[in-house]
N, C-alpha and C positions, 0 to 999 in steps of 0.2 A: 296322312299328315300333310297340312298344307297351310301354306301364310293366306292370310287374308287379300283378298284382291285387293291393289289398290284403283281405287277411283276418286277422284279428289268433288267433294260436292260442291256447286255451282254458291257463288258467296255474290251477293247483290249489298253494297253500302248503302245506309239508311238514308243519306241525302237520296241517292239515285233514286231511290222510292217517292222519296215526296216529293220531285222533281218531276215528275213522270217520264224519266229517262228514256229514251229512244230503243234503248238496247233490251230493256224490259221483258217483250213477246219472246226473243231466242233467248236469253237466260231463263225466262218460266219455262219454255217448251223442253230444252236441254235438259232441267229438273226435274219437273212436274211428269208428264207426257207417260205413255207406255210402251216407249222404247227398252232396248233388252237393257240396257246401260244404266240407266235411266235410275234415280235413286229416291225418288219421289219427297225429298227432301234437299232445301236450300238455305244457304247461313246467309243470317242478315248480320254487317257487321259496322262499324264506326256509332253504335247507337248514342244517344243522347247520354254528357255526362253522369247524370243522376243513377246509371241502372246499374252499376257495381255496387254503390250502396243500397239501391232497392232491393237487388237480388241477394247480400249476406244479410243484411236484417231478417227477411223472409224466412229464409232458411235454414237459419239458428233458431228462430222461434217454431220451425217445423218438427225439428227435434225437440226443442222444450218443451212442445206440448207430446210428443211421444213418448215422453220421458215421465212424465206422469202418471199416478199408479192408476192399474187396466180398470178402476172402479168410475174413476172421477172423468176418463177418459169417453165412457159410455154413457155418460151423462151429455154427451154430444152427440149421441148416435140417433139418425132418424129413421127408424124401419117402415113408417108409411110412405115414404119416396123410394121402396128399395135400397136405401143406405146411399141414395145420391145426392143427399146434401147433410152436411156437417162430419162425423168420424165416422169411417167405414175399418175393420180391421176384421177378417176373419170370416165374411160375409159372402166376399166373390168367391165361384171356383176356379180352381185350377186344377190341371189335371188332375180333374174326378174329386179334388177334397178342396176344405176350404185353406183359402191364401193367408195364412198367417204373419209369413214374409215380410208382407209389407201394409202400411197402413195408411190410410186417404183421408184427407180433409177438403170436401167437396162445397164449393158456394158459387153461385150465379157471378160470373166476375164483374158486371155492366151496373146490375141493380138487385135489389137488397127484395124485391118481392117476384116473383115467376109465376104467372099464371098455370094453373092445371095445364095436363098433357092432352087431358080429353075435356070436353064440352062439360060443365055441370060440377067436374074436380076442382077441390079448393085450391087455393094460388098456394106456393111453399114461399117461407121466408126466408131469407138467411139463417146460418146459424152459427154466432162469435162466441166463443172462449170467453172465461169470465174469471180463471184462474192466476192467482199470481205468479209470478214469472212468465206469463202471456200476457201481457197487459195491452201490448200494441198489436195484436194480432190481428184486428180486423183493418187499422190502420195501414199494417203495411202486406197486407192481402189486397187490398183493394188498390193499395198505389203502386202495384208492383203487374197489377192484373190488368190496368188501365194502361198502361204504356204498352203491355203485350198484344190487347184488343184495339188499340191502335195499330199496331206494326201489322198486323192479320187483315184489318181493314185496307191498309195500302198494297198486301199484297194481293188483297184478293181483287182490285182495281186492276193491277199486273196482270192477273190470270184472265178476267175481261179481254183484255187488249190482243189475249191469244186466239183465245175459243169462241169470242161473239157471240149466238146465240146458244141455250141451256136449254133444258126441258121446264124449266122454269119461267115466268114471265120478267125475273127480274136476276138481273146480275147478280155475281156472287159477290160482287163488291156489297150492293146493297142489302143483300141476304143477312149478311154478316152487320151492316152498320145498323138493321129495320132491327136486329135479332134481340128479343127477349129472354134467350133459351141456350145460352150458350154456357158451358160448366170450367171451371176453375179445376183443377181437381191439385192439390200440394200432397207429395209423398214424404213419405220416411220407410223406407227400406230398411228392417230390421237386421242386425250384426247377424251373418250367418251363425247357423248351428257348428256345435264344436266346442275344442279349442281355442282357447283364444292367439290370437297371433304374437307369436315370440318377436324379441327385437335385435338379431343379430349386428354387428358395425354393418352400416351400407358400403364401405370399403370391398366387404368379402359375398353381396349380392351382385350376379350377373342376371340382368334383366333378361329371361328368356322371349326369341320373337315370338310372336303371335300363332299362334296355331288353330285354326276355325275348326277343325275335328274336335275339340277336348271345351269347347266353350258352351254353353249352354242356354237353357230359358229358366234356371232355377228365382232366379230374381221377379222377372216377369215374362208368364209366359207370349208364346208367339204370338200374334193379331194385327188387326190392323183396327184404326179407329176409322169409329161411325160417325166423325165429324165434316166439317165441310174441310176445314182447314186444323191444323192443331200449331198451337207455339208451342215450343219449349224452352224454358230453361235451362241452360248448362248445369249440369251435375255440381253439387258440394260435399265431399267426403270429410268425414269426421272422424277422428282418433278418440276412442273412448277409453282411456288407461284400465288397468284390470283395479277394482280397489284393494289394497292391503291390511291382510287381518291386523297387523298391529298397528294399522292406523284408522279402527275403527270410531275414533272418537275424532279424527280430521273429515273437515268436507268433504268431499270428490274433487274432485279436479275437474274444471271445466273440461269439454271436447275441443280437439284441437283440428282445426282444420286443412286438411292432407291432400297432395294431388293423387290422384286414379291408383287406389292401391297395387294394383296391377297394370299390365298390359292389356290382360283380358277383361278385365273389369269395367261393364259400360253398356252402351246402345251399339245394337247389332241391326243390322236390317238385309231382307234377305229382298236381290235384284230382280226385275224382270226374269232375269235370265238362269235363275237360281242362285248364284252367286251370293254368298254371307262375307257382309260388308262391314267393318266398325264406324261408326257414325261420331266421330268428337267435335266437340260443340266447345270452339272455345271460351273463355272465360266473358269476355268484354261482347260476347256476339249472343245471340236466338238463331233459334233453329225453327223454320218451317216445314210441316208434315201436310200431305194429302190423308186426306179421307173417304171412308168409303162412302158419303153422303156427294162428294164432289166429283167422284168418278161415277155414281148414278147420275148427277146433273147434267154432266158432259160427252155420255155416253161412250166413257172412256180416254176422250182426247186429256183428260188428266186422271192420273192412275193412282190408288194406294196402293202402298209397298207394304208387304208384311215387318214385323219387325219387333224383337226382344229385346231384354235386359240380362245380361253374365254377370254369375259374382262367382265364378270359380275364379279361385286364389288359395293356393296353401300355403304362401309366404307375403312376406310384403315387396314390394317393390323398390329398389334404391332410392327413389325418389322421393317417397314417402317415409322411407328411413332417416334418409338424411333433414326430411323438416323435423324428426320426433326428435332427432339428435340436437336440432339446431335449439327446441324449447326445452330441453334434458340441461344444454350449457347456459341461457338464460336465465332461467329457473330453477339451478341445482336441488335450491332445500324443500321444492314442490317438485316436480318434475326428475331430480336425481336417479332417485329410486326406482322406477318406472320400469316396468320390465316386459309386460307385455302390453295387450288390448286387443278393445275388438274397433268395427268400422262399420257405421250408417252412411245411407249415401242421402242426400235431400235433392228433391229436386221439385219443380211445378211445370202441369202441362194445363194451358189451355184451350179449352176443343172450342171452337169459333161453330156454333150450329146454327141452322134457320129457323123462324117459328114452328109449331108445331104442326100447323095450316098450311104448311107450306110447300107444294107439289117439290117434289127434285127427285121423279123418274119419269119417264115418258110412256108409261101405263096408269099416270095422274095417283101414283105412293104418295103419301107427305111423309111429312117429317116424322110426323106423331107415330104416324103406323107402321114405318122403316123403325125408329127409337123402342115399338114395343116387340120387337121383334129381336132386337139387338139386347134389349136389356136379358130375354130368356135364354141366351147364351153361355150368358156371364153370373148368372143367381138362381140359385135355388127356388122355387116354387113356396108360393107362403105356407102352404099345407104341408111342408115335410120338416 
């Protein structure tokens, strides 16, 4: 039984970035690097006004379209790319069977057409939702994905300033700004199996601490990404009430949106040094990830970190009790009755990659041919 390490991640504000801050190289190195400490992950924070609204528009609609029945859903799914672009659910493995947990909606975040992986393969297009109550889906995919491929660009200018020469002829700055080929990928992480969760007063819940023994990869398992760089987005959990038989002639109730049902509940990432770390990404900030595409460029002077998703929780957490109470007394004659629920988490990562032509090992790998190697990882073969 044991608390989580603490190690506080290296946090660079977004002016300092496009400034080209001085202090730059030892904030990258301290983060990035393959030090045992080292968490291969750094928050960018003061971002431009507009991204608390980019980021809950996004991610209400990532639920609305998961929310959709599993028929109309597949009618986005593209199995000649491998399921990597438009809805993936049920597709990738994970240990040994398919991931039903959780479900992707995968698109070029940059531009709406992506040339083949190999010489001769047709280019893939985008692929947008057409469904109503998705209406602004590709609006605010796209304006939410552009601010993020931004930020990725200035950081990977940053990483420049540490490493200087790659196995590459061009910087990862450039890598990243030349790239036609880099993936969006927006989640919805299905309400665990079960029960659904009771609502006892938050009065009478004691938040237990952390314990890294009892937490898991059930959400998503362990890996590391094959991108140069990856952003993420801060988690959005959602309250999704239980419906009640005698009010099956009322709507649903919208989902309510909750902080981290748990303590354990979130991004995990395991250290250089073995060390299983919680990763929280706060609200107003992005998170940057290393890749295993950046630590072949660099020859390891920047490292990817392995790193999971926990949804063990068998209760909820005070915190998220006391918001279901706060819209329980707002809301009495909707909201009153409310007794239990379940919780999705949203969230959007995206992987910043090089062209497909694009060397980034110093055995002259590209991208293309690192990428078809990574894909047989993670998917089933088309023949089974």
């Amino acid at each position: 039984m044991s608390d989580s390490p603490s190690i506080s991640p290296v946090t660079i504000p977004y002016p300092a970035l496009v400034a080209g801050d001085a202090s730059l190289p030892e904030l990258i190195k301290k983060g990035f690097d393959s030090s045992p400490e080292s968490l291969g992950l750094i928050i960018i924070s003061d971002l431009p006004p507009s991204f608390p609204h980019l980021r809950r528009r996004l991610l209400l609609l990532s639920n609305a379209f998961a929310s959709l029945p599993e028929e109309t859903r597949e009618k986005y799914a593209h199995p000649q790319s491998n399921y990597s672009y438009g809805w993936s659910h049920g597709k990738e493995i994970h240990n040994g069977r398919p991931d039903r947990l959780k479900g992707s909606f995968y698109n070029n975040p940059s531009q709406d057409i992506t040339p083949g992986l190999h010489e001769g393969d047709e280019a893939v297009r985008n692929i947008w939702p057409e469904e109503k109550g998705v209406e602004d889906f590709e609006v605010a995919f796209k304006e939410l994905c552009a601010l993020m491929v931004k930020i990725g660009e200035l950081v990977g200018a940053a990483c420049d300033q540490f490493v200087g020469k790659t196995a590459s002829k061009k910087t990862v700055e450039q890598l990243v700004r030349e790239s036609h080929s880099s993936k969006a990928r927006l989640l919805h992480y299905f309400p665990r199996e079960g029960e659904p969760f009771s609502l006892p007063p938050s009065s009478s819940v004691e938040d237990a601490a952390l314990n890294v023994d009892e937490v898991d990869d059930s959400w998503c398992g362990t890996h590391i990404d094959h991108s140069l760089l990856t952003v993420l987005c801060p988690s959005m959990y959602l309250f999704h009430p239980t419906p009640r038989a005698s009010s099956s002639s009322t709507a649903p109730l919208d989902p309510l949106v909750i902080p981290s049902p748990s303590r354990s509940t979130g991004l995990f990432i395991k250290t250089r040094a073995g060390k299983v770390v919680q990763a929280t990404i706060p609200e107003n900030c992005v998170a940057l990830q290393t890749g295993e595409t950046v630590e072949l460029l660099t020859s390891r002077r920047l490292a990817a970190t392995p790193h999971f998703v926990n949804a063990t929780a068998a209760t909820l957490g005070r915190n998220a009790l006391e918001a279901i109470e706060r819209k329980k007394e707002e809301e009495p004659e909707t909201w009153g009755k409310v007794e239990s629920g379940t919780v999705s988490r949203e969230t959007l990562a995206v992987f910043l990659q090089p062209n497909h032509n694009e060397v980034v090992a110093e055995d002259g790998e590209t991208f293309g041919q690192f990428s078809t190697r990574v894909f047989k990882r993670h998917y089933e073969e088309a023949s089974k």
